[in-house]
Jmol script that loads the backbone (N, CA, C; Angstrom):
load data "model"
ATOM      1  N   UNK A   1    -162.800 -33.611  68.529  1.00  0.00           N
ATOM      2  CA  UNK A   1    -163.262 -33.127  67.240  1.00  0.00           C
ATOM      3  C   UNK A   1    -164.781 -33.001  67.286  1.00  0.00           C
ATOM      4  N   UNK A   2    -165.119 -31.876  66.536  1.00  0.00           N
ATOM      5  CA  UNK A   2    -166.444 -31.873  66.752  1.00  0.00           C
ATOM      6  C   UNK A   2    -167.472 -31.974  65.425  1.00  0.00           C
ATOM      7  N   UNK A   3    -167.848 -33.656  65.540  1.00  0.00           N
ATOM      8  CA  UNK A   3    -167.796 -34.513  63.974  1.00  0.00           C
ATOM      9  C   UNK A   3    -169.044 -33.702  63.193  1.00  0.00           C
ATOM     10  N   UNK A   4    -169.869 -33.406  64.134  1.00  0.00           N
ATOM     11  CA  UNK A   4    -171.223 -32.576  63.381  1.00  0.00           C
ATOM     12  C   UNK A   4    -170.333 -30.823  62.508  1.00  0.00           C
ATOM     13  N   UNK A   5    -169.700 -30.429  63.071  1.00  0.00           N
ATOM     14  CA  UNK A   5    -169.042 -29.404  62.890  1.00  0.00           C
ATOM     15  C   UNK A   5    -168.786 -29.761  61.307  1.00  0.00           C
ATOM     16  N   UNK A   6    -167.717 -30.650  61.650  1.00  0.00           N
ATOM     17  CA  UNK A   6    -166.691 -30.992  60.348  1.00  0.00           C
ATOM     18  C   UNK A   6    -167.241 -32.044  58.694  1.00  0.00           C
ATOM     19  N   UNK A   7    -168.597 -32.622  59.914  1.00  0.00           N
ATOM     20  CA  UNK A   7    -169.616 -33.107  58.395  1.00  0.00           C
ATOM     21  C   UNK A   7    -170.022 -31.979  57.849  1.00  0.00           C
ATOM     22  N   UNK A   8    -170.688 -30.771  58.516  1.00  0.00           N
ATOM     23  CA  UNK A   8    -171.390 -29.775  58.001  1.00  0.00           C
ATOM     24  C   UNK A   8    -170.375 -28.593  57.071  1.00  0.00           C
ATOM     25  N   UNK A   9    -169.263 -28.441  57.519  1.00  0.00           N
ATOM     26  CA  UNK A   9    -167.996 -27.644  56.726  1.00  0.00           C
ATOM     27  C   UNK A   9    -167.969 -28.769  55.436  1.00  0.00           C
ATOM     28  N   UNK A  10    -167.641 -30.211  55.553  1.00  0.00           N
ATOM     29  CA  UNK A  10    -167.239 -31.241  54.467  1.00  0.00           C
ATOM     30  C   UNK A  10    -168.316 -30.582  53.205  1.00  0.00           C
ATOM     31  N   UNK A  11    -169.513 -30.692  53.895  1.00  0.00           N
ATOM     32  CA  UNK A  11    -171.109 -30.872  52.770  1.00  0.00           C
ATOM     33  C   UNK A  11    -170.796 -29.117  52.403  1.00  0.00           C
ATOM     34  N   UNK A  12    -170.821 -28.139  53.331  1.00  0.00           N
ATOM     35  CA  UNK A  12    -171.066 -27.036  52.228  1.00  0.00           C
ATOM     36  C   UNK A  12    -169.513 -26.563  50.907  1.00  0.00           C
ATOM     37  N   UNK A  13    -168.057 -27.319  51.887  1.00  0.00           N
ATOM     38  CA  UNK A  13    -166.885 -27.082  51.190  1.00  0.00           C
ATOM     39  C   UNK A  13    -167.227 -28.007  50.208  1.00  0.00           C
ATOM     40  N   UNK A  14    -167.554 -28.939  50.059  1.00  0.00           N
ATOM     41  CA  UNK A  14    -166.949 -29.825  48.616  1.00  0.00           C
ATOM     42  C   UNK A  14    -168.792 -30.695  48.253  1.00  0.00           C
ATOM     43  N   UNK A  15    -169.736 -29.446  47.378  1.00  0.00           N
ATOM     44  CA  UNK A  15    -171.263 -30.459  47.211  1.00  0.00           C
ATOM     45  C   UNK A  15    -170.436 -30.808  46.096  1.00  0.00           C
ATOM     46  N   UNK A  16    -170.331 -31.896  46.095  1.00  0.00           N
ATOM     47  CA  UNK A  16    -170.706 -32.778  44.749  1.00  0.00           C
ATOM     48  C   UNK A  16    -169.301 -32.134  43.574  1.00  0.00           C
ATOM     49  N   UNK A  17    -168.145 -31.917  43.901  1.00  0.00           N
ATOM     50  CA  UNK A  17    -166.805 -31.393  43.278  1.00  0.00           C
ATOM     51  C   UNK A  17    -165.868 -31.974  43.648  1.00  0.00           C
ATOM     52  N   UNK A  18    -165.937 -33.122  44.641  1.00  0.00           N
ATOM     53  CA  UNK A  18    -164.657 -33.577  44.722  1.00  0.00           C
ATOM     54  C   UNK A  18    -163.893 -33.957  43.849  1.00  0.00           C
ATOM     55  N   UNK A  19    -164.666 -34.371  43.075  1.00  0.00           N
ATOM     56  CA  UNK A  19    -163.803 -35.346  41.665  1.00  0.00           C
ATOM     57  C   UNK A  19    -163.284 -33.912  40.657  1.00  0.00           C
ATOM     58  N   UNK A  20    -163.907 -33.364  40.532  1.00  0.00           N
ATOM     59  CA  UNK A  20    -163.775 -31.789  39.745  1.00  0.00           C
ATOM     60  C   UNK A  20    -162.129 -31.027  40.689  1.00  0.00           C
ATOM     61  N   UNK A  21    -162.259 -31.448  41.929  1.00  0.00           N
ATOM     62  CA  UNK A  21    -161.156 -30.657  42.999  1.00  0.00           C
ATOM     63  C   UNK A  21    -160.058 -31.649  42.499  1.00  0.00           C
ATOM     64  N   UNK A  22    -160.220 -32.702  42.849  1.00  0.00           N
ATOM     65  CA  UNK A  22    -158.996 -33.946  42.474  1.00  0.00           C
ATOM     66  C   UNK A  22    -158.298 -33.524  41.116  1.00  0.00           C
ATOM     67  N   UNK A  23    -159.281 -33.509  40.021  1.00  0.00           N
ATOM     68  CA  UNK A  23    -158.924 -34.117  38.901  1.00  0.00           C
ATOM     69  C   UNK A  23    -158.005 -32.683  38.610  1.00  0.00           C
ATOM     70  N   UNK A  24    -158.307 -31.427  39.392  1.00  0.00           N
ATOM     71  CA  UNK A  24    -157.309 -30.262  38.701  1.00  0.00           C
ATOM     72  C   UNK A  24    -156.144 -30.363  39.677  1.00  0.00           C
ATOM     73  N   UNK A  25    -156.266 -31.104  40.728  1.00  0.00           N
ATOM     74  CA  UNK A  25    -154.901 -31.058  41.686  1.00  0.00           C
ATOM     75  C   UNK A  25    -154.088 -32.306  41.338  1.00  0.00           C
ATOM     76  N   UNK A  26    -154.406 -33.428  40.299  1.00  0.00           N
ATOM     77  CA  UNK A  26    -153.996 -34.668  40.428  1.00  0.00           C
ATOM     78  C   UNK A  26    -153.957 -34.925  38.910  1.00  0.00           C
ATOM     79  N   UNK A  27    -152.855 -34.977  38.167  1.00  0.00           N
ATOM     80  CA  UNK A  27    -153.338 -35.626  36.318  1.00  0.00           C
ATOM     81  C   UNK A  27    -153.349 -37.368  36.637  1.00  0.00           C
ATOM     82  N   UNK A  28    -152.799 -38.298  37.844  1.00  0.00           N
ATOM     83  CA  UNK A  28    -153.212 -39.245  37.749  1.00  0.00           C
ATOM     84  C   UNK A  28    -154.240 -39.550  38.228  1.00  0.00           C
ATOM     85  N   UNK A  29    -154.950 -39.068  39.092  1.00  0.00           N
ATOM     86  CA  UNK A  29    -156.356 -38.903  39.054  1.00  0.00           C
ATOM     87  C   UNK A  29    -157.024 -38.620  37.930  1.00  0.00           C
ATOM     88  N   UNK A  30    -156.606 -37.608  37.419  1.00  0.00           N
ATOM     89  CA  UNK A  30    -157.658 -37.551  36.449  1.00  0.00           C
ATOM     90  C   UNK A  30    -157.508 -38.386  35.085  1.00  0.00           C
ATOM     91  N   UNK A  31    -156.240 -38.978  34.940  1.00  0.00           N
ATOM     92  CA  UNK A  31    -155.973 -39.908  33.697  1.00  0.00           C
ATOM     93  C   UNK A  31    -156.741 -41.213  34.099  1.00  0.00           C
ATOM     94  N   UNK A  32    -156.747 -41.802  35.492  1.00  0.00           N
ATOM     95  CA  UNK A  32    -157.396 -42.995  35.885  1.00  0.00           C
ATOM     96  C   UNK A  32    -158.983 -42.538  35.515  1.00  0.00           C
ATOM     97  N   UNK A  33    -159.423 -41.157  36.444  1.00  0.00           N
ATOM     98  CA  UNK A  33    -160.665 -41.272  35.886  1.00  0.00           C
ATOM     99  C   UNK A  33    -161.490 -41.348  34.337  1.00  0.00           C
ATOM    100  N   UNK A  34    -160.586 -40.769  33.348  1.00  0.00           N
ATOM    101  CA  UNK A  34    -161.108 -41.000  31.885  1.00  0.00           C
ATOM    102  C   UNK A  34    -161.133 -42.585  31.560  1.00  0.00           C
ATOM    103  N   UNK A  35    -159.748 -42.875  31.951  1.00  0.00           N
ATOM    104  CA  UNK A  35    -160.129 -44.441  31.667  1.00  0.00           C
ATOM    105  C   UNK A  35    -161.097 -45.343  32.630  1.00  0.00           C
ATOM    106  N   UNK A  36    -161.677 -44.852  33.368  1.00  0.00           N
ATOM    107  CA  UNK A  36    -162.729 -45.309  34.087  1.00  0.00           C
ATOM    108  C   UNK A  36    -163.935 -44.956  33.408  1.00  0.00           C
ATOM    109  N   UNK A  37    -164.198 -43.863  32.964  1.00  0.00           N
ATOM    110  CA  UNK A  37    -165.127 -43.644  32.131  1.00  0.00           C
ATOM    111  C   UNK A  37    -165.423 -44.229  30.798  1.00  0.00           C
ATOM    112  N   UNK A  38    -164.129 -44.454  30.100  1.00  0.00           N
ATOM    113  CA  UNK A  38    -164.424 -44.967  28.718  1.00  0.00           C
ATOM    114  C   UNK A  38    -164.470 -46.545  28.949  1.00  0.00           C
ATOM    115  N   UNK A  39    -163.815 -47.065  30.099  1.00  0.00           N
ATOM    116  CA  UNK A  39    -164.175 -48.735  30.255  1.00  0.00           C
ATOM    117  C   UNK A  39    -166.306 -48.555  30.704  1.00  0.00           C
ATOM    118  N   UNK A  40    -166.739 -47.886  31.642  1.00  0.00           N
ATOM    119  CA  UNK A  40    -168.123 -47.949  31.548  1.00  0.00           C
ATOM    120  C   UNK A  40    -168.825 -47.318  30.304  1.00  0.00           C
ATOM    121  N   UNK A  41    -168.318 -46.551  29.899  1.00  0.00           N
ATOM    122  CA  UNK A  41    -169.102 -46.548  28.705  1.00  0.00           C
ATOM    123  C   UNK A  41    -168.934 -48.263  27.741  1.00  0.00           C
ATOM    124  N   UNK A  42    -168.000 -48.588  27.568  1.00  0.00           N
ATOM    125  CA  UNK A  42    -167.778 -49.717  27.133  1.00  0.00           C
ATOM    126  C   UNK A  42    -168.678 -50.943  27.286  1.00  0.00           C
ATOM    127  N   UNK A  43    -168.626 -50.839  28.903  1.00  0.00           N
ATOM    128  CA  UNK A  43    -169.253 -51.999  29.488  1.00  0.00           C
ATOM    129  C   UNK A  43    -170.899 -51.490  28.984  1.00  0.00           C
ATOM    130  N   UNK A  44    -171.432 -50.173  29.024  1.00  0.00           N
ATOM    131  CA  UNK A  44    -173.218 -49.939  28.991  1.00  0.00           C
ATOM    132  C   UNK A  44    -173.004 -49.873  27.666  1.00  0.00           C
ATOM    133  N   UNK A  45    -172.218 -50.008  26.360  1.00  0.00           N
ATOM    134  CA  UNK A  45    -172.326 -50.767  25.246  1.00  0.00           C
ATOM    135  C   UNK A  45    -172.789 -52.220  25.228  1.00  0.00           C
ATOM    136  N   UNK A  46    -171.982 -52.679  25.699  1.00  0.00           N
ATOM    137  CA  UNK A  46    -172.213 -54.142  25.524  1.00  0.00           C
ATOM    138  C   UNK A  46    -173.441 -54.477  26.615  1.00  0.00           C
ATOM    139  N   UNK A  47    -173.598 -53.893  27.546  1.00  0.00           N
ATOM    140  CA  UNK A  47    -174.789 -54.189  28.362  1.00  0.00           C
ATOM    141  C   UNK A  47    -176.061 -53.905  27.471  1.00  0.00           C
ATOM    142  N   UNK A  48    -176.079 -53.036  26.967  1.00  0.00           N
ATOM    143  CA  UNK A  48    -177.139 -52.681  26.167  1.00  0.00           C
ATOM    144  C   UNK A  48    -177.871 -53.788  25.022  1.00  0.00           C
ATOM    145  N   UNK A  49    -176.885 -53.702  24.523  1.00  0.00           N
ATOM    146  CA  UNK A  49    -176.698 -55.030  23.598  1.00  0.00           C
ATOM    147  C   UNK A  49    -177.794 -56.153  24.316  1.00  0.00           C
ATOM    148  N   UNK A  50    -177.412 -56.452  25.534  1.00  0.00           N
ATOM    149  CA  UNK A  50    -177.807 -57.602  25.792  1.00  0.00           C
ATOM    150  C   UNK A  50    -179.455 -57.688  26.474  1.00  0.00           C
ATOM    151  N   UNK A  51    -179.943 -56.350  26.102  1.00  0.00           N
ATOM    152  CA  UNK A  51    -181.583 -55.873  26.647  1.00  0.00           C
ATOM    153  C   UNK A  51    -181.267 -54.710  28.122  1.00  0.00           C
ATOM    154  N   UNK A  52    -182.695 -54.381  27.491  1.00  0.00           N
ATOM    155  CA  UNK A  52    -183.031 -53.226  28.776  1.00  0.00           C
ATOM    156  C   UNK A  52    -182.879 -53.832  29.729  1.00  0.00           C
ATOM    157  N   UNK A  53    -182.636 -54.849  30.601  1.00  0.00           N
ATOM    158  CA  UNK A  53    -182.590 -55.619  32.087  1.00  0.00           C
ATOM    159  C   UNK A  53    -181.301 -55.171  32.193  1.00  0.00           C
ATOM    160  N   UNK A  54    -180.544 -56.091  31.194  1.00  0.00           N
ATOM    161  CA  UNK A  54    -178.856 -56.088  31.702  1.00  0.00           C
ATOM    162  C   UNK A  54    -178.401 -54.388  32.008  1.00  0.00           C
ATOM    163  N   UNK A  55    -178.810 -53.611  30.925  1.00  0.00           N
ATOM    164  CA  UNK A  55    -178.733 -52.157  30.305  1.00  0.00           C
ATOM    165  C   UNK A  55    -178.854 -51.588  32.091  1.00  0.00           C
ATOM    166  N   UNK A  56    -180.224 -52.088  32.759  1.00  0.00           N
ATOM    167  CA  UNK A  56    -180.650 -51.317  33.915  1.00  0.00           C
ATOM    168  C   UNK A  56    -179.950 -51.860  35.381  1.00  0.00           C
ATOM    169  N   UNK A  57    -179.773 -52.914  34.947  1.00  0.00           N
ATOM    170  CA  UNK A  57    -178.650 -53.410  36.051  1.00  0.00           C
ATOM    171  C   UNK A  57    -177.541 -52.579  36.245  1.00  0.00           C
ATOM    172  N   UNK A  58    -176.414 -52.196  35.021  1.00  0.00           N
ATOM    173  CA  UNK A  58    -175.459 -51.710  34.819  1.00  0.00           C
ATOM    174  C   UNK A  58    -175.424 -50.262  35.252  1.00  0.00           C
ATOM    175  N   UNK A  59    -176.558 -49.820  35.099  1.00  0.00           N
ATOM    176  CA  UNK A  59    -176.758 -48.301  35.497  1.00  0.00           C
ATOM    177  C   UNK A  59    -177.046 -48.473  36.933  1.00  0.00           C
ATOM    178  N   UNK A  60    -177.838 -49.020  37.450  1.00  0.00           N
ATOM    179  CA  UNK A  60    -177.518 -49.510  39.004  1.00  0.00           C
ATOM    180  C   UNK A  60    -176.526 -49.431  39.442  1.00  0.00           C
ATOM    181  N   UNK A  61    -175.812 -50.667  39.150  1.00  0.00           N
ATOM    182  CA  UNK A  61    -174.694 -50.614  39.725  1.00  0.00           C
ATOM    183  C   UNK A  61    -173.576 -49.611  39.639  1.00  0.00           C
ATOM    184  N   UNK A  62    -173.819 -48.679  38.830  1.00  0.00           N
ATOM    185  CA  UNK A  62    -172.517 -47.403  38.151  1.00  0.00           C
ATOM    186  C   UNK A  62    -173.306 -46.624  39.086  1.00  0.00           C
ATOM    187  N   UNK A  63    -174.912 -46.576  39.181  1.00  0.00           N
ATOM    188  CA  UNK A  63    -174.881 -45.371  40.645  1.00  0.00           C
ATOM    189  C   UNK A  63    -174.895 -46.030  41.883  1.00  0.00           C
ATOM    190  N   UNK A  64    -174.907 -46.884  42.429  1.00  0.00           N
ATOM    191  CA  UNK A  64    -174.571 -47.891  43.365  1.00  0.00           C
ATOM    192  C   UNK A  64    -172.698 -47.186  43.699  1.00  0.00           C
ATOM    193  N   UNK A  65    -172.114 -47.456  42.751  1.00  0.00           N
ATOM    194  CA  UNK A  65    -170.432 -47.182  42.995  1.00  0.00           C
ATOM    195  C   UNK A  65    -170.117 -46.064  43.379  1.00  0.00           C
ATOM    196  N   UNK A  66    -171.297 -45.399  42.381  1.00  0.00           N
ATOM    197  CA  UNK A  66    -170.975 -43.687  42.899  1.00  0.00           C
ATOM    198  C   UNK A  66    -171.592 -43.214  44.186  1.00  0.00           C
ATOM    199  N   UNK A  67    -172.483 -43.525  44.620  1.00  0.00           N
ATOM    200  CA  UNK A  67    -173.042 -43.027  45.939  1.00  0.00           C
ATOM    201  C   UNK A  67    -171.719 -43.929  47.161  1.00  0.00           C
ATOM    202  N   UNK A  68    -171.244 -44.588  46.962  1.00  0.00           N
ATOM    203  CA  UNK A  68    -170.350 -45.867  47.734  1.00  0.00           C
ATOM    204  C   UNK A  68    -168.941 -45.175  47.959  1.00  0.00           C
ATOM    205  N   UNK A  69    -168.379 -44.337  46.561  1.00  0.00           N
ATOM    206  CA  UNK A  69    -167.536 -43.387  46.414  1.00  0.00           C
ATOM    207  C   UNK A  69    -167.414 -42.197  47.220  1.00  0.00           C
ATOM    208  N   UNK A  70    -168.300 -41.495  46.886  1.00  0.00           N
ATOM    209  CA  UNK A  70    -168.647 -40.377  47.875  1.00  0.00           C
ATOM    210  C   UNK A  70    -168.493 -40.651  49.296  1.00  0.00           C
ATOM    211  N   UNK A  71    -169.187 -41.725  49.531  1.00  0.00           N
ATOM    212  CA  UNK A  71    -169.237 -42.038  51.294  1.00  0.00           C
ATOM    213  C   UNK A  71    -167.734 -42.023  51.113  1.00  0.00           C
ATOM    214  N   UNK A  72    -167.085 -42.835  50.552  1.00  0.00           N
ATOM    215  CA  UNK A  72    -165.768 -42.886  50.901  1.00  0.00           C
ATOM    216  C   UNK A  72    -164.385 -42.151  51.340  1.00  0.00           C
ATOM    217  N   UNK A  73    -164.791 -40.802  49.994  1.00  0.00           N
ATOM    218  CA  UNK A  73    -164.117 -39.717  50.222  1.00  0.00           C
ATOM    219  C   UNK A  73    -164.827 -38.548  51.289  1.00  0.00           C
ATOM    220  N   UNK A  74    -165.915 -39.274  52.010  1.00  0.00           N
ATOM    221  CA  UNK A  74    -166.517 -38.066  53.086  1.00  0.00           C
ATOM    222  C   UNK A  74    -165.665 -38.726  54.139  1.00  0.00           C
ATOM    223  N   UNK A  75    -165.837 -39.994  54.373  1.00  0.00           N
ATOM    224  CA  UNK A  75    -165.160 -41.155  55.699  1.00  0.00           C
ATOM    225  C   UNK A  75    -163.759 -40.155  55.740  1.00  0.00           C
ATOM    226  N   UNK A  76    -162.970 -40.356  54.417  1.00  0.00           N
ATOM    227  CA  UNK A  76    -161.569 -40.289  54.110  1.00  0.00           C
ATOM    228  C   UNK A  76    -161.397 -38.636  55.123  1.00  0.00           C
ATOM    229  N   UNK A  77    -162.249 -37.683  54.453  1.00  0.00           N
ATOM    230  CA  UNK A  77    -161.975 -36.531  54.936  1.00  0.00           C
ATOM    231  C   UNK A  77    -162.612 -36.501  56.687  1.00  0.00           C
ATOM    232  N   UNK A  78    -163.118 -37.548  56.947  1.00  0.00           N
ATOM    233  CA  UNK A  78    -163.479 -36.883  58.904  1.00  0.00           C
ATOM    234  C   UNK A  78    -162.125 -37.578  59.239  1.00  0.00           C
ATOM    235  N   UNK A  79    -161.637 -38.637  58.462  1.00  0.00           N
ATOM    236  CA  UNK A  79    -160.335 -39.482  58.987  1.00  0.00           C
ATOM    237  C   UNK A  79    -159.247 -38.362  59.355  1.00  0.00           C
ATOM    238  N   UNK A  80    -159.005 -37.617  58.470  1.00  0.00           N
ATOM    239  CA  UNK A  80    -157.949 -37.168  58.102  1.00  0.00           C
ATOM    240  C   UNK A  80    -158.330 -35.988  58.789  1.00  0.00           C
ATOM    241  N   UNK A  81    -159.147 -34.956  59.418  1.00  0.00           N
ATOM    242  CA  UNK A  81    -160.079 -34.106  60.647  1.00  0.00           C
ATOM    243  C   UNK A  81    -159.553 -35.220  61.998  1.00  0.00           C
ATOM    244  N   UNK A  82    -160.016 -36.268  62.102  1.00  0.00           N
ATOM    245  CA  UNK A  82    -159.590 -36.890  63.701  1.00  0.00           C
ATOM    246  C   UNK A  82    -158.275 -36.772  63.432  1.00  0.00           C
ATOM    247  N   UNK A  83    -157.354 -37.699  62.425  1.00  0.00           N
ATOM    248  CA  UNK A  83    -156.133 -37.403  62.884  1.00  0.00           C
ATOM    249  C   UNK A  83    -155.003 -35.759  62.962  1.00  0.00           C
ATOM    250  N   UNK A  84    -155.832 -35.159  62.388  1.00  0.00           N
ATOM    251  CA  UNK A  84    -155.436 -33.496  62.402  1.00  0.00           C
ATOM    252  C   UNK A  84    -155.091 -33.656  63.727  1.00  0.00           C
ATOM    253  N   UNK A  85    -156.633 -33.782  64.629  1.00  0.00           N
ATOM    254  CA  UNK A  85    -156.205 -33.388  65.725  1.00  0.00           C
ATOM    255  C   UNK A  85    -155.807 -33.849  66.483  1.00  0.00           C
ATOM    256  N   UNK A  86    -155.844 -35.349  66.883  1.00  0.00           N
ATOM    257  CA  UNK A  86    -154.787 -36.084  67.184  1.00  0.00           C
ATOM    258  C   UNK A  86    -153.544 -35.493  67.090  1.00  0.00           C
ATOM    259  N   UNK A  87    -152.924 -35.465  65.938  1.00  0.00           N
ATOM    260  CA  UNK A  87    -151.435 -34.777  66.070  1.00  0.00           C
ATOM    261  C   UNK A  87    -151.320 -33.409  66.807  1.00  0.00           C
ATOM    262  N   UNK A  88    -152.192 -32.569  66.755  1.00  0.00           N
ATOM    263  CA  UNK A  88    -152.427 -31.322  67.306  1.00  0.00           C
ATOM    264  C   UNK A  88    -152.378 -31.426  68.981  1.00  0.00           C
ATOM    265  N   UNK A  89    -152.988 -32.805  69.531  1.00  0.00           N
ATOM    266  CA  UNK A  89    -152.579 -32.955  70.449  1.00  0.00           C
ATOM    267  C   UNK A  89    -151.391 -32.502  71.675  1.00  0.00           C
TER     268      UNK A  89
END
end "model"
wireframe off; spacefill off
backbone 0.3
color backbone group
C-alpha cells in the first residue's frame, strides 16, 4: 500500500465531512451524535456556571476530543486501505 498515496486521497476525499458523510449514511450515527451534542451543551452550561476556568477547561477538552476523533477515523480509514489490500492479495 502506498500510505502517502492513501493519506493524501483520505485529506482531499473527506476535509473535515466525515461526520456530515456518516450522519447521511447512518440515522444511528447521527441520533448518537445529537445526543452527544445536547449532553455537551449541557455539560458547558453547568461548566459555565462554575467560572471562566472551568468554562475554558471544558472547551479544551471538547476540542481535545475532536482533534483525537478525527485521528481516529483517519487511522480507521488507512486500516481498512491495508486490509483492502491484504485481501486483494
Amino acid at each position: 500500500m502506498n500510505k502517502k498515496f492513501v493519506e493524501e486521497y483520505y485529506d482531499l476525499k473527506y476535509p473535515d465531512t466525515y461526520i456530515e458523510t456518516a450522519e447521511e449514511q447512518d440515522e444511528k450515527f447521527k441520533s448518537m451524535g445529537q445526543e452527544v451534542m445536547l449532553l455537551k451543551g449541557q455539560v458547558e452550561d453547568v461548566m459555565g456556571k462554575q467560572g471562566k476556568e472551568a468554562l475554558r477547561l471544558c472547551e479544551k477538552l471538547f476540542e481535545a476530543e475532536s482533534r483525537y476523533n478525527e485521528l481516529l477515523v483517519r487511522l480507521a480509514y488507512l486500516q481498512g486501505a491495508r486490509d483492502k489490500e491484504k485481501m486483494l492479495e
